[in-house]
C-alpha positions as CSV (number, residue, x, y, z in Angstrom):
1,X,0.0,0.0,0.0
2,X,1.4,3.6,-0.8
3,X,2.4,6.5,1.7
4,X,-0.6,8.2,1.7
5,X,-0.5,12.5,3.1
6,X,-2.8,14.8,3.8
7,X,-1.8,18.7,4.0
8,X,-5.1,20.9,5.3
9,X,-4.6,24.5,5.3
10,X,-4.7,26.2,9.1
11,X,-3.8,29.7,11.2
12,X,-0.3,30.0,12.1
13,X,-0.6,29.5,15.1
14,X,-1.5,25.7,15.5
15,X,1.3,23.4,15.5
16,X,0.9,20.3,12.9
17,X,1.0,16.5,13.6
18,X,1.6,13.4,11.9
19,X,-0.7,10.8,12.7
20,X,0.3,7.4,11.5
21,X,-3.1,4.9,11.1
22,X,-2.6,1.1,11.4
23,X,-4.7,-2.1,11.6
24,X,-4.8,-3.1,14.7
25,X,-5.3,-7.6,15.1
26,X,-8.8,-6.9,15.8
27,X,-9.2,-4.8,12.5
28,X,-9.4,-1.6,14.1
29,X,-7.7,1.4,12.4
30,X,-5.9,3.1,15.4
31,X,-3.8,6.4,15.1
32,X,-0.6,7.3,16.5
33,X,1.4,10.4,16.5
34,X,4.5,10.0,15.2
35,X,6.0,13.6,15.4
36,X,4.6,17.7,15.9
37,X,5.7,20.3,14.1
38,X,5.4,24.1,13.9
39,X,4.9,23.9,10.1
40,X,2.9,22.0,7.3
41,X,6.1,22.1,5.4
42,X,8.0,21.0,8.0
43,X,5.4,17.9,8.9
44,X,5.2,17.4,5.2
45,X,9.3,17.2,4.5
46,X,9.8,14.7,7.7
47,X,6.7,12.3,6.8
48,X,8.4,12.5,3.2
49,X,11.8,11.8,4.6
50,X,10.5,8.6,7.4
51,X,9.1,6.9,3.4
52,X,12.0,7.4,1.8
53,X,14.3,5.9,4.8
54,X,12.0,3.3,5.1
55,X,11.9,2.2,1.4
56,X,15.9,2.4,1.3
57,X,16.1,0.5,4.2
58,X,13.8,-2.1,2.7
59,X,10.8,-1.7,4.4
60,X,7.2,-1.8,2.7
61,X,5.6,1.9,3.1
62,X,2.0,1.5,4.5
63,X,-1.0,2.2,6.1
64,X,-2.1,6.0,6.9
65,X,0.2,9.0,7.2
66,X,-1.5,12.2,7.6
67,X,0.0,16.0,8.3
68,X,-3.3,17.5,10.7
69,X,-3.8,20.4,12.0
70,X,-3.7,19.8,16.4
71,X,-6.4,21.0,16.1
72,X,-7.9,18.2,14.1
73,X,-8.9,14.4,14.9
74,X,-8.0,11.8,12.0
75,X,-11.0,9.9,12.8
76,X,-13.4,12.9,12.7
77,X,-15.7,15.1,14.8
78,X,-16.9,13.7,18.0
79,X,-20.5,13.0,18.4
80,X,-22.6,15.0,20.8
């Protein structure tokens, strides 16, 4: 399965994350940060960077890599 990014468009003033989503044994998709930044760009350039070390290393890219906003959940709004 392919790296897969998102880059949303926020304020300044919100910090960015990269949430990594894997299966879990049960079948669950369950997220994980795997690093904040200060900038999209910057989230953007090290989720780039962990794929290409990955692949050189060997590894098989996969599952879900997003760059979010803190301010946003990967799985969505919570319900009232």
């Amino acid at each position: 399965m392919p790296t897969r990014w998102l880059a949303t468009s926020a304020s300044a003033e919100c910090a960015w994350v990269v949430w990594d989503g894997r299966l879990s044994r049960q079948g669950i998709l369950e997220w994980f940060i795997n690093g904040t930044f200060f900038t999209v760009k910057d989230c953007t350039a090290d989720l780039l960077a962990f794929a290409s070390t990955q692949k050189r290393d060997g590894y098989e890219v996969g599952g879900e890599f997003h760059c979010l906003p803190d301010t946003v959940d990967p799985l969505g709004p919570k319900g009232k």
